[in-house]
Structures are given as C-alpha cells and as structure tokens.
N, C-alpha and C positions, 0 to 999 in steps of 0.2 A: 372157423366160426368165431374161436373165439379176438383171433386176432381184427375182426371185422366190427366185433362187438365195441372194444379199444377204441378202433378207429373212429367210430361213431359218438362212441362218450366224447373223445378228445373236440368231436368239430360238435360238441351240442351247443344249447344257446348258452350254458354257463363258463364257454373259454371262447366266445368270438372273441380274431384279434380287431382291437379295436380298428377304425379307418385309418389311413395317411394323413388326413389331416389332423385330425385329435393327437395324431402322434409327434406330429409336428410341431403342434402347439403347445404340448405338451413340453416337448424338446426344449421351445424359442422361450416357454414360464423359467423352466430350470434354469437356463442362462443367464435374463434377467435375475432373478433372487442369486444367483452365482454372482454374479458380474457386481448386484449394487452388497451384499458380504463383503465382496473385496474393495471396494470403495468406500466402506464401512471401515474396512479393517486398518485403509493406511491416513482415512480422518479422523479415528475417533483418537489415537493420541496428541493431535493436533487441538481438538478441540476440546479435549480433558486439560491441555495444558491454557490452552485461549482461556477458558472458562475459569480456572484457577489461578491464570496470573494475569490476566486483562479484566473478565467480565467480572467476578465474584467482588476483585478490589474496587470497582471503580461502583458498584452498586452499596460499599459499604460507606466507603467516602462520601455517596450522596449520603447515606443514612448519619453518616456522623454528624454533616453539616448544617443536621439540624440541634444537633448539641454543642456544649461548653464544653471541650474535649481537650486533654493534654499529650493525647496520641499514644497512650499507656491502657492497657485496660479495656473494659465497656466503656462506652458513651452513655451515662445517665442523668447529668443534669440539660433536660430540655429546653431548649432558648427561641424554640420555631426558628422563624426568618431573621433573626437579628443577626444571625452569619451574613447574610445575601445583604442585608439592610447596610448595613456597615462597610462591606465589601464595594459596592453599587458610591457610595459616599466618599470612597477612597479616591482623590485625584490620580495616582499611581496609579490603581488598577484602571482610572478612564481612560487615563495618556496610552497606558501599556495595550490596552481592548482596541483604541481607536488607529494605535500603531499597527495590530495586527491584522486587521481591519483595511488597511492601507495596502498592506505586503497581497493580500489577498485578492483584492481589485486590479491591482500592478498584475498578481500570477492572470490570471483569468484575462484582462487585456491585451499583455505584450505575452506570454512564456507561453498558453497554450494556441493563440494563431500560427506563432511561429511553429511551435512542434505538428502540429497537424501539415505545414507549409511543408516541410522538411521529411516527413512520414511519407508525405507524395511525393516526393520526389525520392523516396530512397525507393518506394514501389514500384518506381521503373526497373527498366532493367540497364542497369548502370554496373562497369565493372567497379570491380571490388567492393562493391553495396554492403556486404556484410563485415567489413574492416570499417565502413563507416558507422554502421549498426551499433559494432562491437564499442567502436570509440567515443559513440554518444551515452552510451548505456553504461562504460565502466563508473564513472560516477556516480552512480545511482547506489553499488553495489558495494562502495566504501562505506565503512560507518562513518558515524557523527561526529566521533571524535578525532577520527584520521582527516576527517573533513574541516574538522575545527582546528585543529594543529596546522594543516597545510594552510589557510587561507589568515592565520595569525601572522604565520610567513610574509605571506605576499604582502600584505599589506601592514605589514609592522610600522610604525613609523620612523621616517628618516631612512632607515637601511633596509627595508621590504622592496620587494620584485616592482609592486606599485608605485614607490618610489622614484624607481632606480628608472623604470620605462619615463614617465613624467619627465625627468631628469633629460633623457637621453632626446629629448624633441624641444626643451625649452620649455618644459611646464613643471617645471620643480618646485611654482608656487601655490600647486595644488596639490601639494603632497600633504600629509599632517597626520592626525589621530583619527583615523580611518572610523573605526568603533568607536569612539568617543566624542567624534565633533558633532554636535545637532546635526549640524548641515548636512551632512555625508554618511552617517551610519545608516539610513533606509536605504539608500545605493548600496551601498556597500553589501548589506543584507540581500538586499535582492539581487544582484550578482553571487554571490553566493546560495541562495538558493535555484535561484537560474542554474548554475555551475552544475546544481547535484539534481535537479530533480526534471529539468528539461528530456531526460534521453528517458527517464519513464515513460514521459506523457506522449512522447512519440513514441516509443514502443506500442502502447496502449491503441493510437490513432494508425498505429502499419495493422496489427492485427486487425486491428477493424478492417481495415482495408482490406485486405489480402484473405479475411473470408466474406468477402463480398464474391459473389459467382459472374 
C-alpha cells in the first residue's frame, strides 16, 4: 500500500514530465545562450581593444578639432570650425583630398572588375586553384612597411627592378624618380596598391561566390 501510495504522489500533476517538445526547445534555448557566451567570449577582447585603440581615439580627435590644441593636455581653448575652415583653404590639403580622390575611382574602376574577373575564374575548378588563391592573397597579409621597403626597391631610381626591366627592352628613358616625378607617382601608387590590395578584394568576391548555392 504504501509503495502504491509513492507511486501515485510521484505521477501527480505537481512532477508531469514536461512534453518532448518543450524539452526540446528547451534544449535548442540553452544552445543558442551557449553557443552566442562563446561568441561573446572570443569578441569581447577584440572589441575592448577596437574600442580603446581605434574608436575612443578617433572620437576624441573629432572632439579636439574643435579646439586650439597643442596635443598635451585637455583641449580647452574652443575655436568651433576654424580647424575645418582653415584646413578646407589649405591648397595642400585640396591637392592631397583630390589626389586621393583619384586613387579611389582608379581602385573602384580598373582593381575591383578585374578581382571579381579573376574570383570567377578561380571558382572554377581549375587545378592548383588554391596555390593561386594563396599567391593573390600573400600580399595583402604583408604589412605596410615590408610593403613600403619592397616597392622603394623596385622602383628606386636609376638602379631599381623598374629600371633595370625599362632598360632591358629599350625604355630606359622612362625610368626616373618614380615617387617624386608629378607625372608618375599616381602610377606608381596605384600599382602599388594594386600589388597589395587586389587578392583581398578577390578573396571577398570568391567567398561570395562560393556561398552562393
């Protein structure tokens, strides 16, 4: 009797086991809150550090520019706009804005048809696809300064790689001051950033690709 008794407390309404599906769902909640903790856990020193060395500087910097600052200190004599005013009146800064400006229509024109061209075509199935991947992309994953040193090389003047090819076909009277001559330093530049940022932007246009179904 009394084991009968047990038995009956245990199945009353205050211990049903809940359904399969509530248990389920219950299951697929904990996962998610699981799953976005740990996506939590390997962002959040990424963006402690983003926040600290990209966002927080670059929000004071506007704030300074609106004072007479000598980069010491607070910022407390207020001048409003006459940083921008002054800035905007600078020939320098027009030449420099409208140069970049240049480099930027060149990228978007010639650098990214071509990588999107070249994204398709590594999407096929082409042998050794991925020794071509790898050789578009090592570029990208140099720094600026190992970038900046190699391409001083090439194009040094008189005895640089640039040269020396010029040279080697009978065009040795286009050789010169690469970086320096009006005429040639936007070339120049844009070959160089061609050089280093091309196998990004095909990276970028394969993955599109390749999660298309």
């Amino acid at each position: 009797m009394t084991s009968t008794f047990l038995a009956d407390k245990r199945s009353g309404p205050g211990t049903d086991v809940p359904p399969p599906d509530k248990l389920r769902a219950r299951g697929r909640a904990r996962r998610r809150t699981l799953n976005w903790l740990t996506a939590m856990g390997f962002q959040l020193p990424a963006l402690v550090l983003f926040t600290g060395l990209v966002l927080l500087p670059m929000l004071f910097a506007l704030y300074a520019a609106f004072f007479r600052w000598g980069g010491f200190g607070m910022p407390e004599d207020y001048i409003g706009v006459d940083n921008f005013t002054d800035l905007f009146d600078n020939p320098v800064f027009l030449g420099d804005l409208w140069r970049c400006l240049v480099l930027v229509l060149l990228t978007l024109a010639l650098q990214l048809p071509f990588a999107l061209a070249m994204a398709v075509l590594l999407n096929q199935r082409l042998r050794g696809r991925a020794v071509y991947r790898m050789l578009f992309f090592a570029p990208y994953v140099l720094s600026e300064a190992i970038t900046g040193v190699l391409f001083s090389m090439v194009f040094a003047p008189d005895d640089g790689l640039a040269d020396h090819l010029l040279g080697a076909i009978g065009l040795d009277s286009l050789g010169g001051e690469w970086f320096a001559d009006p005429s040639w330093v936007m070339a120049t530049l844009f070959i160089v950033m061609t050089w280093k940022y091309f196998g990004f932007h095909m990276m970028l246009y394969l993955a599109g690709l390749q999660s298309v179904p």
